[in-house]
C-alpha positions, 0 to 999 in steps of 0.5 A: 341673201346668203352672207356669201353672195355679193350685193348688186349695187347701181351708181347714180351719176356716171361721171369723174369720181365714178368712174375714176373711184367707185367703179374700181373699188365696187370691181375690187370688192367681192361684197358687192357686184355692179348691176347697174347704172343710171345716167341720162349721158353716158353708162358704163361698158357692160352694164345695164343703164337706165335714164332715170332712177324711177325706171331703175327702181321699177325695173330692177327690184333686185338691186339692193343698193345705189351709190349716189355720186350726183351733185348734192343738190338734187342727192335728196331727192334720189337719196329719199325715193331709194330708201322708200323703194328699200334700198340701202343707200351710199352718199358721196360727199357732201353727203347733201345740200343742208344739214337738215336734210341728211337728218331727214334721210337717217330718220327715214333709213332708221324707219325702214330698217336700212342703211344710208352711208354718208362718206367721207373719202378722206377719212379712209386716206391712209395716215388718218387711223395712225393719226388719230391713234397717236393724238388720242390722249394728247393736249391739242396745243395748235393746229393749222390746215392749209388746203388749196388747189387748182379748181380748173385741174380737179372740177372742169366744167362742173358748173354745179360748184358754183351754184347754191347748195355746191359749195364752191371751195368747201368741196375740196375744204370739206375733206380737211374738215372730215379728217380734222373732225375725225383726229382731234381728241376734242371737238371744235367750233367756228368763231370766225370765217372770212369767204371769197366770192367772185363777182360771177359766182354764188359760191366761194373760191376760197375761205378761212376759218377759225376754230377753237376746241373744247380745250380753248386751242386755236385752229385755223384753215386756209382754203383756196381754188385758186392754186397754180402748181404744187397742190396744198393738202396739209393739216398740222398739229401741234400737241405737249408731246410732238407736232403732227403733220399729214400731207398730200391729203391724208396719205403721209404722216411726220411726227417732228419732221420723221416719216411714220409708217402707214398703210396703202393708198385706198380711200375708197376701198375703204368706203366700200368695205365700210359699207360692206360692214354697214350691209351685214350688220343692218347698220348706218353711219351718218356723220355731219360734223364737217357738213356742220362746220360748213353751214356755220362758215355761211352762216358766221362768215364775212362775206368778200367780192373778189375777182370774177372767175371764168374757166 
């Protein structure tokens, strides 16, 4: 393949989050081009569809790689018989079902010479970089997420959520983790996690967890799908030189209260271009720290039986 040729990509999974951030951003980015999709529902106006991704995968040898935007539990599975197809591989967030099994999919990329990409979105927001640049070297004194927001609004009829493996309030909760795990100068571990689960459900709707640093700084987060009107997305951070706020999930950054500057809102521009990086150099990028906070909340947290929830 010359470096100048695009890479024919396919989605699998052709829903909100497809169509709503991977089809416009593979359509922005000259790497790549879309050759195909693979949904038993729907497809994608102009492009081929195939039901199945083993009919895919027979059928169109010359697809070098595949988005993955189905739910988590069955990513595995398809993750797994792309790479032993040889075919590059994106994984949208969560990039699994457990921790292990993402371990297993590098392994098996690395032994196929291939790329695997877990994203995350959130890490690309566009206050993220500046963030990260401006705590680098500083003392981590506090810090403190607030995420919530309106389940029925961002994920209707998406029943997948609430069944093991879907994570429930984590699924949003997980960007806050991606961002924090990506901008803190030192690394943090759970202590406490307290998750509230509905009488009619296997996942929480909400939770909060406790952190400290490798400094000993106390984090806290405050999850909850449970929000009516104005949507929380906030992480601050107080340090020894100022006190750091993101707002609105990573897109505006304040220090002491003033507004820094930062660059446009392109979360998934940002993954495709990071890709486009990945599939140039033969390289992967497979983070599972935010994934490894979630498995500890299930695994330390108390667990709490609240209302049932019904959509």
């Amino acid at each position: 393949m010359k470096a100048t040729e695009p890479v024919s990509i396919a989605i699998a999974g052709v829903g909100k989050i497809a169509r709503d951030q991977h089809i416009p951003s593979i359509g922005r980015n000259p790497s790549f081009t879309l050759a195909a999709t693979v949904s038993r529902n729907t497809h994608v106006d102009g492009v081929e569809n195939f039901a199945t991704l083993d009919t895919f995968l027979e059928e169109r040898p010359d697809v070098a790689a595949i988005a993955l935007c189905v739910p988590p539990q069955v990513r595995f599975t398809m993750a797994r018989q792309a790479l032993m197809a040889g075919r590059h591989v994106l994984l949208e967030k969560p990039p699994g079902a457990s921790v292990a099994e993402v371990h297993t999919l590098k392994a098996l990329a690395e032994e196929k010479g291939l790329s695997l990409f877990a994203t995350w979105h959130s890490r690309f927001a566009p206050a993220v970089g500046p963030a990260k640049a401006w705590l680098a070297g500083k003392t981590v004194r506090r810090a403190t997420i607030v995420w919530k927001e309106d389940v029925r609004r961002w994920h209707p009829g998406q029943a997948w959520i609430w069944e093991p493996g879907g994570a429930g309030v984590f699924d949003p909760g997980i960007n806050a983790l991606s961002i924090l795990t990506e901008i803190t100068p030192q690394p943090v571990h759970l202590t406490a996690a307290e998750l509230e689960f509905p009488q009619n459900r296997h996942t929480p709707i909400a939770a909060r967890l406790a952190f400290i640093d490798a400094a000993g700084a106390p984090v806290t987060a405050d999850f909850d799908w449970r929000q009516t009107g104005p949507q929380s997305w906030d992480i601050t951070v107080e340090t020894d030189a100022g006190v750091l706020a993101l707002s609105e999930g990573g897109a505006k950054m304040a220090i002491d209260g003033v507004a820094a500057d930062h660059g446009p809102e392109a979360e998934y521009d940002g993954i495709y271009a990071r890709f486009a990086e990945l599939l140039a150099t033969g390289a992967s990028d497979v983070d599972v720290s935010p994934l490894v906070h979630v498995a500890d909340a299930f695994m330390l947290g108390k667990r709490i039986v609240t209302d049932p929830f019904f959509e």
